[in-house]
N, C-alpha and C positions, 0 to 999 in steps of 0.2 A: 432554679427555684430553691430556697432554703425552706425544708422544712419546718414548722412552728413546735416551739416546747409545748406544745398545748396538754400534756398528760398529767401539768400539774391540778388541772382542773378538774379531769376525768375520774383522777380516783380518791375525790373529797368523800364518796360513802363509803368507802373504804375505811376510813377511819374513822367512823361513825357508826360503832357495832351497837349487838344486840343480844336479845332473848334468844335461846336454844330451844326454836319449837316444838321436841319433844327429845327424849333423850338417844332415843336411836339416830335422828337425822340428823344432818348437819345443819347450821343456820344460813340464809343465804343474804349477804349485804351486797345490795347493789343499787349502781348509779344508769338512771335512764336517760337520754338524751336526745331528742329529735331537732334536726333545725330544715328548714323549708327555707331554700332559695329560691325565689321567684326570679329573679333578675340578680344580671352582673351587683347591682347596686344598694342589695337587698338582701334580710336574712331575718328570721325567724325564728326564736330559739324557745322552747319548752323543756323544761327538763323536771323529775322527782326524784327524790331517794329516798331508799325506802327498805327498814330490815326484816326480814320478812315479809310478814305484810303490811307493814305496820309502814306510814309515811313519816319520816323526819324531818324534808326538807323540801323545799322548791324554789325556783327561781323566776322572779317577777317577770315576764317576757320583755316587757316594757323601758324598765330600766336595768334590768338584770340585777336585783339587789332580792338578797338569798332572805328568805319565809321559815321560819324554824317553827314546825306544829305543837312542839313542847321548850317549855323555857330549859326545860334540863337539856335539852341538845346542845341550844345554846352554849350551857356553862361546859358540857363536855367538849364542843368544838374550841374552845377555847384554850383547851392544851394541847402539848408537845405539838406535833409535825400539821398538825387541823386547824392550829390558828397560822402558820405562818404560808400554808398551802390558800386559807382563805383571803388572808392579804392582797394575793396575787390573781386571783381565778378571772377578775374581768381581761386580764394580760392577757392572759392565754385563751378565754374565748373571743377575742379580737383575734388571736391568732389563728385559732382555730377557722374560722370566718375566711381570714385569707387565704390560709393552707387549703381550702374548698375552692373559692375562687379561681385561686390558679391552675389548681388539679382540672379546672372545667375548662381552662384555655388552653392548658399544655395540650390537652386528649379530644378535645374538639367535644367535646359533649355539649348537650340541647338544656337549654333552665324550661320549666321550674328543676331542679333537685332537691329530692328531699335524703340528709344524711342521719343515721340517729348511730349512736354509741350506747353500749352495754359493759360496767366495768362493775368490779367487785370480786367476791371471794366466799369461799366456801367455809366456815368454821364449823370445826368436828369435835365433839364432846372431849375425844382421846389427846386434845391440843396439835394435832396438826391443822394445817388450813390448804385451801387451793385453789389461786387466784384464776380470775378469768378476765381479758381488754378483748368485747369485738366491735367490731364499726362495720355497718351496713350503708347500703347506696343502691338507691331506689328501690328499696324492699328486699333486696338480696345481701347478703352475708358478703363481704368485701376483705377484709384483711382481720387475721386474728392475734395476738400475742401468744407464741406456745412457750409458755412455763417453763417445760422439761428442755426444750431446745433454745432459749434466754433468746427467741426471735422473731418478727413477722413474719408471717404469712397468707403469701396470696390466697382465698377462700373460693376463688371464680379465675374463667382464664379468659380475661379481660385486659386492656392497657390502663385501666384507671385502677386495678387490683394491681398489675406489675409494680405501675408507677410511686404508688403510696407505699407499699411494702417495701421496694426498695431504698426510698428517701429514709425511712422509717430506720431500716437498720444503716445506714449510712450513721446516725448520730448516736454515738454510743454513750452520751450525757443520757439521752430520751431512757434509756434501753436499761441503764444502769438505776434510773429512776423507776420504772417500771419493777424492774427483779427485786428493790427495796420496797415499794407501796404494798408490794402482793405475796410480800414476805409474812410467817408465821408469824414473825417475831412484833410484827406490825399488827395486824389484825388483831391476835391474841392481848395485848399491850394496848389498843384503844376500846375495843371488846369491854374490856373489865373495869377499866375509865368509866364508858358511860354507865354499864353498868350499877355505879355506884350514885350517879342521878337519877338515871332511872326505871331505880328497880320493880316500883308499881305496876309501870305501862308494862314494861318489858317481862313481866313473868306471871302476865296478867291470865288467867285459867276463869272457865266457864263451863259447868257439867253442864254435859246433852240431856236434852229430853226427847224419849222417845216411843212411841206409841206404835201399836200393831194393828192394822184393819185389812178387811178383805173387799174384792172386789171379785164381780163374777160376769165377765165378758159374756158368758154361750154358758150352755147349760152343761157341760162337760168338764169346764175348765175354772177354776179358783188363780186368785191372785193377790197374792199375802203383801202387802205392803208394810216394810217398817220404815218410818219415818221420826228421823233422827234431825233436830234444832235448836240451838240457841248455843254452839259448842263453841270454845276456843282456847285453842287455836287450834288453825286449820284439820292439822293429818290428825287422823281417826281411821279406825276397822270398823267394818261392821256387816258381818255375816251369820247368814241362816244355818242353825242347827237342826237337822233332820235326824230324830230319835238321838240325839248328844252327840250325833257328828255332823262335821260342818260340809256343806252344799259345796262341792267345786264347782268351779263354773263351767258354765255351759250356758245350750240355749235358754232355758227355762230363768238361770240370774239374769236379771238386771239392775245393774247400780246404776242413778247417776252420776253423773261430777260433783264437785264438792260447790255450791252456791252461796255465794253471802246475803246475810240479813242487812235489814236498815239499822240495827241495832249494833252493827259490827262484828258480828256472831256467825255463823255460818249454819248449811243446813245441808242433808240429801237425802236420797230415797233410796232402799233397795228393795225390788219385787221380784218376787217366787212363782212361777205357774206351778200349781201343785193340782190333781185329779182329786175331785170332792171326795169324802169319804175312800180317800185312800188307805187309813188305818194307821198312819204314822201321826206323830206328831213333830210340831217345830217352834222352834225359837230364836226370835234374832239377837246377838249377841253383839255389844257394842263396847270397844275397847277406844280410851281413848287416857292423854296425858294426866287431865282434873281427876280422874279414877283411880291415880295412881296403880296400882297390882288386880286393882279390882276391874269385873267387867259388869257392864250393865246385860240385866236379862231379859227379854220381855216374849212372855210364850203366847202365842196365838190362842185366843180363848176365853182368858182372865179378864176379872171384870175390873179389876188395878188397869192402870195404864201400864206400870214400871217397878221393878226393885231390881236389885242392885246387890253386889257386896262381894267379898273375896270368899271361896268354897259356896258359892251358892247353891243348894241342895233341891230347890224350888220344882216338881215337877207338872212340866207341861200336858194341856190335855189335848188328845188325841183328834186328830178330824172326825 
């Protein structure tokens, strides 16, 4: 069986950067790809890309002809190594397709199969970057590219994990194409491309709003809720201040996860069990990118919802 070049397809979001979602984190650009074999004769393919959170592209299942959600991807895709990688991509998901096929004959495996791929790359404020290829098979982690070791990796000890990681570093075209797409020098160099389309979407900011209210379970027990909405992008802090020092966690924190709006905004909650008339006061304190230096403040009590500002002097009243 000869392996398929199919890697020229996988890492199209790769060179399709983005916005730096806050200054401390890295950016994450990655390509998602699931295909469902029903049968020998049969495939399925869905895929998005997407920086951030932010989606740039998809692929029509149908005919396989590529959906761009902003015209400026468009015109970004259209240079250096993104138009001539797009030329090609229905090639190598034909290949792709068969390179699956055959893997289910060599190894005796049952259809339906479903395969999805994970490729992309890390971009770090300080300009380094660090790439990541994994492919999974039937919901488990299957073979991975390690970076630092320029090689495949079986992920499970499996014979459809041997087999693929083996064929994989047999081709040192694949291998050699691989250590270029997930190159800094790549990332960084198509990164600042789109960029300059588009900078709107891409460094798009949304101050939180954030409000304080309580809630009282049993007659012993308080529970301070701040509720923090309409924010973006995603990463945000946001912790309770007990007399000007901040709550570590414990039982008594609970934050949710971070949820999105219909507005494309994001939202979450963190709640305090605090003992009524305990004599302290608190404030939940909300840091986030749009705030720039500044933190939002909001003290349990006030009849404001919200202020805000850098050195905020504002003090909270007391339970």
């Amino acid at each position: 069986m000869q392996p398929p070049h199919f890697l020229l397809f996988l890492f199209l979001p790769i060179l399709l950067p983005g916005m730096w979602a806050d200054p401390e984190e890295p950016q994450v650009i990655q390509y998602l790809l699931t295909s469902l074999f029903a049968n020998i004769s049969s495939a399925e393919v869905s895929c998005v890309a997407l920086v951030g959170d932010i989606p740039i592209l998809t692929l029509h299942p149908a005919n396989w002809s590529i959906h761009f959600y902003w015209p400026w991807v468009s015109q970004a895709a259209a240079e250096g190594d993104t138009g001539k990688i797009m030329s090609q991509y229905k090639i190598a998901l034909r290949n792709i397709i068969r390179f699956v096929h055959d893997t289910v004959q060599q190894t005796e495996q049952h259809y339906p199969v479903v395969v999805q791929f994970r490729a992309g790359c890390l971009l770090y404020p300080n300009t380094t970057s660090q790439g990541f290829l994994n492919v999974g098979w039937g919901g488990r982690d299957l073979v991975a590219f390690e970076v630092d070791k320029q090689q495949w990796e079986a992920q499970q000890p499996s014979q459809v994990a041997e087999l693929v990681s083996k064929s994989l570093n047999k081709q040192k075209s694949v291998k050699v194409l691989v250590e270029h797409l997930l190159s800094i020098w790549v990332c960084q160099t198509n990164f600042l491309a789109l960029k300059r389309y588009g900078r709107e979407i891409l460094e798009r900011q949304e101050l939180p709003v954030a409000t304080v209210f309580a809630r009282t379970p049993s007659p012993d027990q308080l529970l301070l809720v701040c509720h923090v909405t309409g924010f973006y992008p995603r990463p945000i802090s946001v912790a309770w201040l007990r007399d000007g020092q901040e709550v570590p966690p414990g039982p008594a924190l609970n934050t949710s996860p971070i949820l999105p709006n219909a507005d494309l905004t994001y939202q979450l909650r963190s709640v305090l069990a605090v003992a009524p008339r305990d004599g302290h006061s608190y404030v939940c304190r909300v840091r986030h990118q749009s705030l720039g230096t500044r933190s939002l403040l909001i003290p349990w009590g006030r009849g404001h919802p919200w202020e805000w500002g850098a050195g905020c002097r504002e003090q909270p009243l007391a339970l």
